[in-house]
C-alpha positions in Angstrom: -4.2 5.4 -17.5 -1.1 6.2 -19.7 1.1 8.5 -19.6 0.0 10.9 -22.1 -4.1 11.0 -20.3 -2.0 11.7 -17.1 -0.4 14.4 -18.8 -3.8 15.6 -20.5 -5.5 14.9 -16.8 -3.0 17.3 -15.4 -3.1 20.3 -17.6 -7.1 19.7 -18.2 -6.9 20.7 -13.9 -4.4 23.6 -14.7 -7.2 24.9 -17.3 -9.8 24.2 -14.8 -7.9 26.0 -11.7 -6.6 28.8 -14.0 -10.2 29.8 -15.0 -11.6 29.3 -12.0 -9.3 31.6 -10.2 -10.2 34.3 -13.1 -13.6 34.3 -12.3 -15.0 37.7 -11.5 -17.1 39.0 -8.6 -20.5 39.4 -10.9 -19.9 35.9 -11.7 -18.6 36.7 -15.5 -15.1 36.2 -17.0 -13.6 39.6 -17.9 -11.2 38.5 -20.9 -10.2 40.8 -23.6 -11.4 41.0 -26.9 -8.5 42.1 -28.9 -8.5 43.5 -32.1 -5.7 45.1 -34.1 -5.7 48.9 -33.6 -8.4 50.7 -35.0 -10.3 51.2 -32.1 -7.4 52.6 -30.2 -7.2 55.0 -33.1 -10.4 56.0 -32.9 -10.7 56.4 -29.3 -8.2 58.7 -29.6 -9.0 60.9 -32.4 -12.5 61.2 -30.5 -10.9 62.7 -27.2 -8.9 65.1 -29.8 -11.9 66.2 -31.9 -13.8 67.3 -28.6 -10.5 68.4 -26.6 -11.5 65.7 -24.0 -7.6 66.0 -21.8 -7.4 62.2 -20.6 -3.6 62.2 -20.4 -3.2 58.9 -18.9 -5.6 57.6 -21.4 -4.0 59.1 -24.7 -0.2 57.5 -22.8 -1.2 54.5 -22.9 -3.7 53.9 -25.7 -0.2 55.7 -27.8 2.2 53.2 -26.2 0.5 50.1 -27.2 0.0 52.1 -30.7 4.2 52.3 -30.9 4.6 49.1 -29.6 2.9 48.0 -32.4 3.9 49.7 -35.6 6.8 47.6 -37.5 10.2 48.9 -38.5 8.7 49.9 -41.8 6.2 52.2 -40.4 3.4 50.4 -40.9 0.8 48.3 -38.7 -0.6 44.4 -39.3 -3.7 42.8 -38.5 -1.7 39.7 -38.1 1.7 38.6 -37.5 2.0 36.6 -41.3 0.3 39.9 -43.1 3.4 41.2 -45.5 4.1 44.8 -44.7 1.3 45.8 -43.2 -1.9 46.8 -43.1 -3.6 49.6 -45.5 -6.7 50.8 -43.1 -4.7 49.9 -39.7 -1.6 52.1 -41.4 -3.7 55.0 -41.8 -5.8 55.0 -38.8 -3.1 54.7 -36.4 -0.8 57.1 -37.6 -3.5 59.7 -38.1 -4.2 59.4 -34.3 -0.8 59.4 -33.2 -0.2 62.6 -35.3 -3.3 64.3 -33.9 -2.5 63.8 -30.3 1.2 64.9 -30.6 2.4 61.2 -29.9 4.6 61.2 -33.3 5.2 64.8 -35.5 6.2 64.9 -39.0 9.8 64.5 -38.1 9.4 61.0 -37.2 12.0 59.0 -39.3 9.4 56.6 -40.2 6.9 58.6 -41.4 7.9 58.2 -44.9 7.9 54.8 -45.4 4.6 54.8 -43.6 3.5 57.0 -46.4 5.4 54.8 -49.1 3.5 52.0 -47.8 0.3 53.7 -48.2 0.8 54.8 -52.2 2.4 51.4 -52.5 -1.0 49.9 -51.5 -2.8 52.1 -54.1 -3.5 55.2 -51.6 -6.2 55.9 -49.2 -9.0 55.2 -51.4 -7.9 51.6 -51.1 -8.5 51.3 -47.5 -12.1 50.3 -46.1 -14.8 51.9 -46.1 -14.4 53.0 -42.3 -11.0 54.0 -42.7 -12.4 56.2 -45.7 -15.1 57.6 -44.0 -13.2 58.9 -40.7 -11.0 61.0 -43.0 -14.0 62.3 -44.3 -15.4 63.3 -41.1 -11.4 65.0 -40.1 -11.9 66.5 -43.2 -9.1 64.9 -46.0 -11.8 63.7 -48.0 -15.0 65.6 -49.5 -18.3 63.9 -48.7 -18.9 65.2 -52.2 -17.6 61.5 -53.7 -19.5 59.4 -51.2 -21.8 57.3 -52.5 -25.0 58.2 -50.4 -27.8 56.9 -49.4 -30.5 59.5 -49.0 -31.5 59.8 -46.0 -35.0 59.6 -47.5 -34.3 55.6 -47.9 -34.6 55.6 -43.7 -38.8 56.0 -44.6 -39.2 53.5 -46.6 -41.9 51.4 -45.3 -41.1 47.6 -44.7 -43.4 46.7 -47.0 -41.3 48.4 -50.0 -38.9 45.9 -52.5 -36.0 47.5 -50.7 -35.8 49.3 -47.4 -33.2 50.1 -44.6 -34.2 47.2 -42.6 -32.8 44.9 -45.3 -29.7 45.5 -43.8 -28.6 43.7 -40.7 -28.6 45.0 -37.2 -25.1 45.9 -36.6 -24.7 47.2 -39.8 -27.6 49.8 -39.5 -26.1 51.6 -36.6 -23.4 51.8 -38.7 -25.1 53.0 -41.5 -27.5 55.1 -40.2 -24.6 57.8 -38.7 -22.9 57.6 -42.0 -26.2 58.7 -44.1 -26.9 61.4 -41.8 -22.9 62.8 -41.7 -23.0 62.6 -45.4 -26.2 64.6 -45.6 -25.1 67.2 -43.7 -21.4 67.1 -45.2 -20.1 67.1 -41.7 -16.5 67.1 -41.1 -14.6 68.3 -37.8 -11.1 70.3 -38.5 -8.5 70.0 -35.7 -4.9 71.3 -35.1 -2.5 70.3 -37.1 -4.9 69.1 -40.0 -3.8 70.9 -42.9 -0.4 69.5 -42.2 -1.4 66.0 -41.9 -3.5 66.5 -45.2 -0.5 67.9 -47.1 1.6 64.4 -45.8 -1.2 62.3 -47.0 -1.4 61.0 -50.1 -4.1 62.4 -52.3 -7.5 61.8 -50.9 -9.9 64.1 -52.7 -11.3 60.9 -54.4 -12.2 58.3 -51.9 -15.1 57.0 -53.0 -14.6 55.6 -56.8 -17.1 56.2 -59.0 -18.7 53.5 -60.4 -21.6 54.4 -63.3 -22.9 50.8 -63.3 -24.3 51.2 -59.8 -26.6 54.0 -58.7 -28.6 54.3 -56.0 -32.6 55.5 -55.7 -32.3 59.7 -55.7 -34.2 61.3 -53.7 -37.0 62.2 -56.1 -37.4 58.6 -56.7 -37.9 58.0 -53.3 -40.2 60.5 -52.9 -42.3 58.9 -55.4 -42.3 55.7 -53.4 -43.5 57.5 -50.0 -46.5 58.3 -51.9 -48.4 61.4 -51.3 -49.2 61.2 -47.9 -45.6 62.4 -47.4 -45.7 65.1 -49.3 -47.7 67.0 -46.7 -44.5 67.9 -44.7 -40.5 68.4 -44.9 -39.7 64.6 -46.0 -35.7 65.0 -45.5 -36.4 66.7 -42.2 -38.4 63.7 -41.2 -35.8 61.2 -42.2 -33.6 63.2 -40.3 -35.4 63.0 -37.5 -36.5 59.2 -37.9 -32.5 58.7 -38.4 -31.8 60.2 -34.8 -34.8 58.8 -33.1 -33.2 55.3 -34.8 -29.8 55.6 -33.3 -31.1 57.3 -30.1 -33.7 54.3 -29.2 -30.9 51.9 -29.5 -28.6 53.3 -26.5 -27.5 50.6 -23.9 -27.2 51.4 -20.8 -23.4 52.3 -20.8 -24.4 55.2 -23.1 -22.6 53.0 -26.1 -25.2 52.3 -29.3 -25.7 48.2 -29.8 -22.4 47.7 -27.4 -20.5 48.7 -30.3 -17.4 51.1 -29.8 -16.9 51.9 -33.9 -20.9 52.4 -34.2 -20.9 54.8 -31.2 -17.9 56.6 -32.5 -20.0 57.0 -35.4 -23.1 58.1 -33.6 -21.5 60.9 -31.8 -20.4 62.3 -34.8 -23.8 61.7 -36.5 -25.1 63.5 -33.6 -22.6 66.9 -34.3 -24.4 66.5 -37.7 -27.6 67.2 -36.5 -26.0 70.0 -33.9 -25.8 68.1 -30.9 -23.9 70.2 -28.6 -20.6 68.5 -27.6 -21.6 68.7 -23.7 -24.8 67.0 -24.8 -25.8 64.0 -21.9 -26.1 61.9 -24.9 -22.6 62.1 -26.4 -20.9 63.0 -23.0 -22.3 59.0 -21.7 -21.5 57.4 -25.1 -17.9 58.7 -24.7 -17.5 57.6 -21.1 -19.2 54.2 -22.5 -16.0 54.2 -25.1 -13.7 54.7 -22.1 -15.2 52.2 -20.1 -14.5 49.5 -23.0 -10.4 50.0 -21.9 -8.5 46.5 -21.4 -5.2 47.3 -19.4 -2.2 45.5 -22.0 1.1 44.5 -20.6 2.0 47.2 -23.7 -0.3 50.0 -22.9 -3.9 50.2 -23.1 -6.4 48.4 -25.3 -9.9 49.9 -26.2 -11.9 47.2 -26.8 -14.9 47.1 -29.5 -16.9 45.4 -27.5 -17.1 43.7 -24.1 -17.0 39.7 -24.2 -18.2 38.6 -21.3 -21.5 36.8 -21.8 -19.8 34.7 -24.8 -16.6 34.6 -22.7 -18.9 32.9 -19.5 -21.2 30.5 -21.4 -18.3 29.2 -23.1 -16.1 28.7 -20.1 -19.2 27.2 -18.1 -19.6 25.2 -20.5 -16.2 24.0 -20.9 -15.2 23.4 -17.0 -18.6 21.6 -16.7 -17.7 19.5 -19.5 -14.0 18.8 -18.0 -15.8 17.5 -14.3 -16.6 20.5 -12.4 -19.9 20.0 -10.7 -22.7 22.0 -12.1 -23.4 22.8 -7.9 -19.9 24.2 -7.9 -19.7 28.0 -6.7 -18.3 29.0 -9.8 -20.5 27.5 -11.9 -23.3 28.2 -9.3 -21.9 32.6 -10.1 -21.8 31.9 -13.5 -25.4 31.1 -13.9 -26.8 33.4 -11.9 -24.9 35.8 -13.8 -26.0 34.5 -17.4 -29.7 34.0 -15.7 -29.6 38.1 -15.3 -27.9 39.0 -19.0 -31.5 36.9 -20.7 -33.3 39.3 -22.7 -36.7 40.1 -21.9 -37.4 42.8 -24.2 -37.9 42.6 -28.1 -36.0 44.3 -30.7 -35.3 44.7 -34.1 -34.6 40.9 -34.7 -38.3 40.8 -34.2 -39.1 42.5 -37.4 -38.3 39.1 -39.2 -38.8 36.3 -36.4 -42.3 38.7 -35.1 -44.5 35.8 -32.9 -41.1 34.8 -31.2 -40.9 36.2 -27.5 -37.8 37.3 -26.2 -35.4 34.9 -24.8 -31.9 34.9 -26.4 -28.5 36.3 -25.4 -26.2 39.0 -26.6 -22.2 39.0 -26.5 -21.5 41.7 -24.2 -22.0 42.5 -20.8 -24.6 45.5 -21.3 -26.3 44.3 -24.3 -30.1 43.8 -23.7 -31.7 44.2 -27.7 -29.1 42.6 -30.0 -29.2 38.6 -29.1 -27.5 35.9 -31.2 -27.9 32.5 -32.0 -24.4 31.5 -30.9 -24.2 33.1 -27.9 -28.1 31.3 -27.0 -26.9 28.0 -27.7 -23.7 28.5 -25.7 -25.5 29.7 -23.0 -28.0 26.7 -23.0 -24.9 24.5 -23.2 -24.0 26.3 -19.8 -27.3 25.9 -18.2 -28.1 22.3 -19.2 -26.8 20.5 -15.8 -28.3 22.4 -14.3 -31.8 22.4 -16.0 -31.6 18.3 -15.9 -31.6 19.2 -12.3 -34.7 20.8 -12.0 -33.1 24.3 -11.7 -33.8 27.3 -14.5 -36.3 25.4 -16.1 -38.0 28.6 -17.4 -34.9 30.4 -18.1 -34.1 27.2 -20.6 -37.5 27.2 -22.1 -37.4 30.8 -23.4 -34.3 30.5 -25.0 -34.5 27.2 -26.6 -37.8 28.4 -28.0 -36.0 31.8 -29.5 -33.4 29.4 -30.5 -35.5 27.0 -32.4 -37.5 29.9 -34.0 -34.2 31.7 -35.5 -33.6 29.2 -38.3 -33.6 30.2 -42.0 -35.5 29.0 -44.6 -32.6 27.9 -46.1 -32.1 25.8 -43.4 -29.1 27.3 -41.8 -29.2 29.5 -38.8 -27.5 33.1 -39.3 -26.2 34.8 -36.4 -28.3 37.9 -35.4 -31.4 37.8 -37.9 -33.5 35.5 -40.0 -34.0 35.7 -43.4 -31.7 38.6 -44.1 -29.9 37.2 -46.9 -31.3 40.0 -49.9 -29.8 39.9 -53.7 -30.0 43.5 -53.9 -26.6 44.0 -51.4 -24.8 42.9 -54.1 -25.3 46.0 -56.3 -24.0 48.2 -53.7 -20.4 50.0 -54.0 -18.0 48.7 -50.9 -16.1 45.9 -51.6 -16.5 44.4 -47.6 -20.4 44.9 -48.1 -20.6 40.8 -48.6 -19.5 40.3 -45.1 -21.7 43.1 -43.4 -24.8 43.9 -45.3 -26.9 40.8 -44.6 -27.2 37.8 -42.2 -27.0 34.5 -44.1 -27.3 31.3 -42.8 -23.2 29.8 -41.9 -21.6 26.7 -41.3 -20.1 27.8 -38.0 -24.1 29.1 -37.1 -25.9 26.0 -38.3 -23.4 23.7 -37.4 -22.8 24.6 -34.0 -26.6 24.9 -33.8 -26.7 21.3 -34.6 -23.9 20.3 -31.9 -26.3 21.8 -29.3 -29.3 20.3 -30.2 -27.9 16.5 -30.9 -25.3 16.4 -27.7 -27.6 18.4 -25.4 -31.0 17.7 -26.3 -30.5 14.5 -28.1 -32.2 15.2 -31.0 -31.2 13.8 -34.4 -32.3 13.9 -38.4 -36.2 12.8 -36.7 -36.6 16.7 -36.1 -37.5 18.7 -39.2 -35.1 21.8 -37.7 -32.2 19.2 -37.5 -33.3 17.8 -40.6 -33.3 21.2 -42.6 -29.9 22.1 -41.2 -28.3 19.1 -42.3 -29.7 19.2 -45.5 -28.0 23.4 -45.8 -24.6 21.3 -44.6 -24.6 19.2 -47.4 -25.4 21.5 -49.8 -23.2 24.1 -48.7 -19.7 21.9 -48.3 -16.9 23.2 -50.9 -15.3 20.7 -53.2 -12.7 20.6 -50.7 -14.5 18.9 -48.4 -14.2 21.5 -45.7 -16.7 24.6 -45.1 -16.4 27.9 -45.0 -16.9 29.7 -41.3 -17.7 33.4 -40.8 -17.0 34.1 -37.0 -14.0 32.5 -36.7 -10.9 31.8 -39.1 -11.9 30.2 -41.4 -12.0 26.4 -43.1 -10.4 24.9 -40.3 -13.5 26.6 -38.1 -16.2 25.4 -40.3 -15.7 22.3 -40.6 -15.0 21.9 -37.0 -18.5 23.4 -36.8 -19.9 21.4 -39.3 -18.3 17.6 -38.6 -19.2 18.1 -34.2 -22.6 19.2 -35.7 -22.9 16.5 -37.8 -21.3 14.1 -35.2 -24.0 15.3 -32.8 -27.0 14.5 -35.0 -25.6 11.2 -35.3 -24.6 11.1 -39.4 -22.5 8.1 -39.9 -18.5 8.2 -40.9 -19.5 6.6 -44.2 -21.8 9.9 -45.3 -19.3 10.9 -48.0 -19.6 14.6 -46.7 -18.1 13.4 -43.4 -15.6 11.4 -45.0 -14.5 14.1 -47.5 -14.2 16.7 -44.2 -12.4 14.3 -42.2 -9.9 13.5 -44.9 -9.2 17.6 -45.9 -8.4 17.6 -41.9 -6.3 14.8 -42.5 -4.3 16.5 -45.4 -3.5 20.1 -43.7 -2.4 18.7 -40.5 1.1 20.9 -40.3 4.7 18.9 -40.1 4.6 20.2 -36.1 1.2 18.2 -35.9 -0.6 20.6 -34.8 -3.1 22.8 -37.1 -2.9 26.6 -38.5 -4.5 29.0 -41.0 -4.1 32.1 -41.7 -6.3 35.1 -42.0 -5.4 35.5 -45.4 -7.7 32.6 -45.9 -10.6 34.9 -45.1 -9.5 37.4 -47.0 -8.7 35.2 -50.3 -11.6 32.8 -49.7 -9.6 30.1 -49.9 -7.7 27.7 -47.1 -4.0 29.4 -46.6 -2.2 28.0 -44.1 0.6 28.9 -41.5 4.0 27.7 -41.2 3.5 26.9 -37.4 0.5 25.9 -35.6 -1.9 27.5 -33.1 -3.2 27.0 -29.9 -7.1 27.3 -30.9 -7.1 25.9 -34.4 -5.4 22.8 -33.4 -8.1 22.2 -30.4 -10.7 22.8 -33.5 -9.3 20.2 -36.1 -8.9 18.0 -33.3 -12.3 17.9 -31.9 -13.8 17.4 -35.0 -11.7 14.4 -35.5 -12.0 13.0 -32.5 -16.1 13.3 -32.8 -16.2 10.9 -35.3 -13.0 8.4 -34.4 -14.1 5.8 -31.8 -10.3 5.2 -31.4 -7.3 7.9 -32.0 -5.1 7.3 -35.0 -1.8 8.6 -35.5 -3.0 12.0 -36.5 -5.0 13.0 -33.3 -1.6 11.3 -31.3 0.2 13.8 -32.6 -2.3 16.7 -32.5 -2.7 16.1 -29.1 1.1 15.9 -28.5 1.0 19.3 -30.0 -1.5 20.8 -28.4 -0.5 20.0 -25.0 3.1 21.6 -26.2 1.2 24.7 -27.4 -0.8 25.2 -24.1 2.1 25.3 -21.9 4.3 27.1 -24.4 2.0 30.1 -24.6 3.7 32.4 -27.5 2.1 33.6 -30.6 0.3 30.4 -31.1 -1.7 31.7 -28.7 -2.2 35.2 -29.4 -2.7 34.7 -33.3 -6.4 36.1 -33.8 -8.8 33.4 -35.2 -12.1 35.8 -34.4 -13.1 37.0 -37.8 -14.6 40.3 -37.6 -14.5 42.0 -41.2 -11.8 40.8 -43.9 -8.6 42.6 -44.0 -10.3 45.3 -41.2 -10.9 43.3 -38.3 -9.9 40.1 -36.5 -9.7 39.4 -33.4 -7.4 37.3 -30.4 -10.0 36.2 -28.0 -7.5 36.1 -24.4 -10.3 33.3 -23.5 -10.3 30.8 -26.2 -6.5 29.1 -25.4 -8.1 28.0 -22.3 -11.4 27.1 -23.6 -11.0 25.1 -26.2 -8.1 23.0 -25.1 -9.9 22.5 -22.0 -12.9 21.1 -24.4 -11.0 18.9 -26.8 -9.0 17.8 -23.8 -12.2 16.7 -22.1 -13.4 15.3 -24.9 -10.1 12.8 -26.4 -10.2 12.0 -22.1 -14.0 11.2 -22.0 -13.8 9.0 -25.8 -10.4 7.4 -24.9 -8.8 6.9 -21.1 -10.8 3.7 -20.1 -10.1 2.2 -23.8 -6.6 2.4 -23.6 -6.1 3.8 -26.6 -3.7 7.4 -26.7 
């Protein structure tokens, strides 16, 4: 063995020993999911708008918020974003205001409102950003483009109706609509001051006379007249809270979701919830119970990880040697076997003769599976399945697997078939990342890595053969593709070329060869890989000046699926990546999660020992007894 597999041997076992050691009782891995700082914000503002005193809570959610903020008074999504961040600005120093964390003598305060009319004002920020100062009052629900809250009774069978929209985004939605109808907005101390510091905000919500959505007359006409009978807009009301209500975990939060709960609660106040109400009491104590403890303060996570977070890492140490009778992978299991869904829910309205059997990403989520999260967890399970063991839990998620795939092809992420023209008329500029489900190259191709390394399928299947057929048709002129969950070219084509590598496509497809030779060409001077998130935003490949941690095990994985011996370029990738895993600076903690462009991204504290550990196992597996390295 040379030197460098020694050296890859040796921090493959500190990965290994490092994870297990992280392991939690329940069997999961408990690793933050970081995003920037909305979240923070809006825990905050929450505890202020129902005078909830959790003074340890608002000291430390506030320190990591100051920790944060740059010498110009502004906050960034990521480190290489120039100034700052419009939404993040705006939302953070709002709460900090509110809770008495910073006054309006701060010295930075204005630059911080410099930066925001530099950025074209608040009406430039996202749609979020826009609606929580609507609901704190600096806006006027007045501009909002609504969406009656007659479109909620739509029947499924109409051209258009709310279920077009994708799960995640409905809980969102469905809060919003009912706020909006009952122009609901919550006044607190010190508001009138803030509002006279903001720049203007009456007009949040630009007009634009090209789009217009159905009134509520027209709707009316679509119910037909068996509606007419009774109040419809108090029966889309009520549909609208019986929709949000039904889809409470058991932590009290709405899909696992801390911004759509926030949004419930105040959906809720709408409809004259009281603030005491079991129901909004739980959901806030489900917000609080999403805190991550920061070496800078306190985190309030969006969501829990810890199903994705544990089928990964299973997957990972398995793959680096641990045994698959190992206690930790023995805890691990048992603690995926429990997190299987066994209920049906609204991804059924599309996929209706599949029975349950998929995963979700968080630890409480029981309704909202995913197709990434069921393969991972398969990937985790398959030892032990070849063993005899879990043999049922395996069938019913392969089968909800299988039956997830698009027409297109593709797989999406939460919902089939959910990819509708008509999203493309509606006024929010992120509505293309959040409205509808389409089938990705991280989704498909990833799909595809599953089902030719772990079940040894290949092109024979008709599912394999559809999704490499949406591959090839969806790879950019580049040569790379496009990835939605993760940031961004460099992810997609790792998704795509393992996929492809899995299903056995041969090096001399010109797709592969065009992929492998745009990995070739943005391999960094430090030989390691980067790209920034302005690449999602842009929706074009931007790279970093330095490399990361996770991006580099990506490129290299995908180049080392379809080398049979390393060249020069994985050398040197793998020269870096060892560098990067023991250096462990802001290579590591760059996010490359994609959440929503230019509003959310996010560091997963998990991935910079995953997928090392992976691409380690892998260049050892192809490479050590060859001699090659």
């Amino acid at each position: 063995m040379t030197s460098i597999h020694k050296h890859v041997q040796a921090t493959m076992d500190e990965l290994v020993n490092w994870l297990v050691k992280n392991q939690t009782a329940d069997g999961s891995w408990d690793l933050c999911f970081e995003t920037g700082v909305k979240t923070d914000a809006l825990t905050l503002i929450l505890l202020r708008s129902f005078n909830i005193k959790r003074p340890n809570v608002e000291q430390e959610i506030g320190d990591r918020l100051l920790h944060r903020r740059t010498k110009e008074g502004t906050w960034k999504l990521f480190s290489d974003e120039r100034e700052g961040n419009l939404s993040e600005t705006i939302e953070a120093t709002l709460a900090l205001l509110y809770i008495g964390k910073m006054n309006m003598d701060d010295r930075l305060l204005q630059k911080t409102r410099e930066f925001i009319i530099s950025q074209g004002g608040p009406r430039e920020a996202g749609g979020l950003t826009r609606v929580l100062l609507t609901l704190l009052g600096h806006g006027s629900w007045s501009d909002f483009p609504k969406i009656p809250v007659e479109f909620f009774l739509l029947p499924l069978q109409s051209p258009v109706h709310f279920f077009d929209f994708v799960g995640y985004t409905r809980v969102h939605t469905a809060p919003i609509m009912i706020a909006a109808d009952q122009k609901y907005c919550v006044e607190l101390d010190g508001m009138w001051e803030i509002n006279d510091w903001l720049p203007y905000t009456k007009a949040l919500f630009k007009p634009d006379p090209h789009i217009r959505f159905w009134t509520k007359k027209e709707i009316e006409r679509a119910l037909g007249s068996d509606f007419k009978l009774f109040s419809i807009h108090g029966r889309s009301l009520k549909w609208g809270e019986r929709f949000m209500l039904n889809r409470i975990e058991s932590d009290g939060t709405l899909y696992n979701y801390l911004t759509s709960t926030f949004l419930m609660i105040y959906g809720l106040r709408a409809l004259k919830y009281d603030a005491t109400h079991p129901v909004i009491e739980k959901a806030i104590q489900g917000i609080l119970n999403m805190a991550y403890p920061m070496q800078t303060g306190m985190h309030i996570q969006e969501t829990t990880a810890n199903v994705w977070n544990t089928s990964l890492i299973l997957y990972a140490i398995q793959t680096a040697g641990l045994p698959a009778h190992h206690i930790c992978v023995q805890k691990g299991l048992r603690y995926l076997n429990e997190k299987q869904h066994t209920k049906k829910g609204d991804w059924s309205i599309n996929n209706p003769y599949a029975p349950p059997g998929g995963w979700g990403f968080s630890d409480c989520n029981t309704i909202n599976p995913d197709v990434d999260d069921t393969s991972a967890c398969l990937r985790a399970f398959a030892p032990s399945v070849s063993q005899g063991e879990y043999q049922e839990t395996w069938n019913r998620g392969l089968s909800w697997l299988q039956s997830m795939q698009n027409q297109d092809g593709g797989w999406p992420a939460f919902e089939k078939n959910m990819n509708k023209s008509w999203h493309q008329l509606l006024p929010f500029k992120e509505g293309k990342y959040v409205y509808g489900d389409p089938s990705t190259a991280d989704l498909t191709g990833r799909t595809l890595e599953f089902m030719g390394t772990t079940l040894g399928w290949g092109r024979e299947r008709p599912e394999v053969e559809k999704g490499y057929q949406w591959l090839k048709q969806n790879q950019l002129t580049s040569g790379a593709w496009s990835g939605r969950w993760g940031i961004a070219y460099i992810y997609g084509t790792w998704a795509a070329l393992t996929g492809l590598a899995a299903i056995r496509v041969s090096k001399q497809e010109e797709m592969v060869q065009k992929a492998v030779k745009w990995l070739y060409q943005i391999q960094l001077s430090d030989g390691g890989w980067g790209e920034s998130c302005y690449s999602d935003l842009k929706e074009a490949y931007v790279p970093l000046k330095n490399s990361t941690t996770v991006q580099t095990a990506w490129a290299l994985d995908a180049l080392i699926a379809y080398h049979s011996t390393p060249n020069d370029v994985i050398r040197r990738g793998i020269e870096r990546l060892l560098f990067l895993v023991h250096e462990k600076k802001e290579a590591e903690t760059y996010p490359v999660g994609a959440g929503l462009a230019g509003q959310m991204y996010i560091y997963y504290h998990s991935y910079p020992y995953i997928f090392p550990l992976l691409t380690f196992a892998r260049y050892q597996r192809k490479y050590s007894n060859s001699g090659g390295g």
